[in-house]
C-alpha positions in Angstrom: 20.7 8.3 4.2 17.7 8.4 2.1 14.2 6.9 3.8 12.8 4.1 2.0 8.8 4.8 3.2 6.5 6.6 5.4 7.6 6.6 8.8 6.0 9.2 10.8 2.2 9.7 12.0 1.6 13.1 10.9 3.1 11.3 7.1 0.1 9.3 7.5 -2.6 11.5 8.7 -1.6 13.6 5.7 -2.0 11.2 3.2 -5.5 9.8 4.7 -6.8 13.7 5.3 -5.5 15.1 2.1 -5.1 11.9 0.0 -7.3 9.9 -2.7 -8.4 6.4 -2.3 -8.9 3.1 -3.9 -10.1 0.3 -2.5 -10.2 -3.6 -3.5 -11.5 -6.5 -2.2 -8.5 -7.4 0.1 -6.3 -3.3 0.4 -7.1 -0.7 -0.3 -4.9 2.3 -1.2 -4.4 5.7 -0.1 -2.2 8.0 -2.0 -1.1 11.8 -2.6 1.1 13.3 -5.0 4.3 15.5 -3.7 6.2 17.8 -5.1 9.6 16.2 -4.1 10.5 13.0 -6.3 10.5 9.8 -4.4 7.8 6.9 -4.4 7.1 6.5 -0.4 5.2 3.5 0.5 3.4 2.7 3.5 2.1 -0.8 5.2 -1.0 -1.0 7.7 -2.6 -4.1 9.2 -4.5 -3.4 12.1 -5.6 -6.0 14.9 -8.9 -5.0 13.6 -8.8 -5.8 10.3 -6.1 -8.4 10.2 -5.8 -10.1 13.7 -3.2 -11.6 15.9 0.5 -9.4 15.7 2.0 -12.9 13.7 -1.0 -12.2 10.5 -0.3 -8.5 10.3 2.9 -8.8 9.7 3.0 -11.4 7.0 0.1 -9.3 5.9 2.9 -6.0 5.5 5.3 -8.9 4.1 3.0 -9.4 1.5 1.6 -6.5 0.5 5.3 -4.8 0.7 6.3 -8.0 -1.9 3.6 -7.1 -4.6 4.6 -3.3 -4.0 8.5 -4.4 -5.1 7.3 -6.5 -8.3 5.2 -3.6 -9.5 7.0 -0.6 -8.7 8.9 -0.5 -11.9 5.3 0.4 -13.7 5.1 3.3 -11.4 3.9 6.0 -14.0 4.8 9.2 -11.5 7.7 8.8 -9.1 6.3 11.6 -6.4 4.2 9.9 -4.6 3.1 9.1 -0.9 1.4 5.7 -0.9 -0.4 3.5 1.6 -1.8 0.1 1.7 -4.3 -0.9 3.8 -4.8 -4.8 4.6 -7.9 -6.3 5.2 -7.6 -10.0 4.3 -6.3 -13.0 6.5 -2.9 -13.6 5.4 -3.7 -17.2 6.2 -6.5 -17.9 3.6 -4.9 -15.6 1.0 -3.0 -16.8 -2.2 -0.3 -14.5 -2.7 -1.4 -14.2 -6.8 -4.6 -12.8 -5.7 -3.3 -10.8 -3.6 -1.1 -9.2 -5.8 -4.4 -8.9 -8.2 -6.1 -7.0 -6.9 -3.5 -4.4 -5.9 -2.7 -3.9 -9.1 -6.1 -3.9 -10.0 -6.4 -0.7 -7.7 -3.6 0.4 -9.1 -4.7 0.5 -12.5 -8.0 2.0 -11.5 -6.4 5.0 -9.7 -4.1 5.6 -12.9 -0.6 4.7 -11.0 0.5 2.4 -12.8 0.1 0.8 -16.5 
């Protein structure tokens, strides 16, 4: 069975030590390149940035929903990427949301 995203710590200290990153006004986005092929997604909402354990988890919804819509404009498929929340999930529109990760996206060249 194939994993569908970063599970492990030492996945994510590797991608925040030897990664780049983007950031927006609500994620921001680490990511390295692999040599294997597979596009590995991470989700991170700490109680710092994000709150109570009810608003980081429909802050990971959310940010795993715009991850689904724009994975198809993926431009490399060998990739180790992680989204970092720092928005409420209560006063965020999900369109905006979406913005600006694909706004990040574009900037880091990921996607088209």
């Amino acid at each position: 069975m194939r994993s569908t995203g970063l599970k492990k710590n030492l996945q994510f200290r590797q991608v925040y030590r030897e990664g780049r990153r983007e950031a927006g006004k609500r994620v921001t986005i680490y990511y390295l390149y692999r040599e294997r092929e597979g596009l590995f997604p991470g989700f991170v909402a700490s109680k710092k940035n994000v709150g109570k354990a009810y608003q980081r988890n429909r802050a990971r919804r959310l940010m795993r929903e715009a991850f689904l819509e724009l994975k198809k404009r993926f431009v490399k498929r060998n990739l180790w990427i992680i989204f970092v929340a720092s928005f409420d999930p209560g006063e965020t529109v999900y369109g905006e949301l979406k913005e600006d990760i694909e706004n990040s996206l574009i900037k880091a060249g990921l996607i088209l």
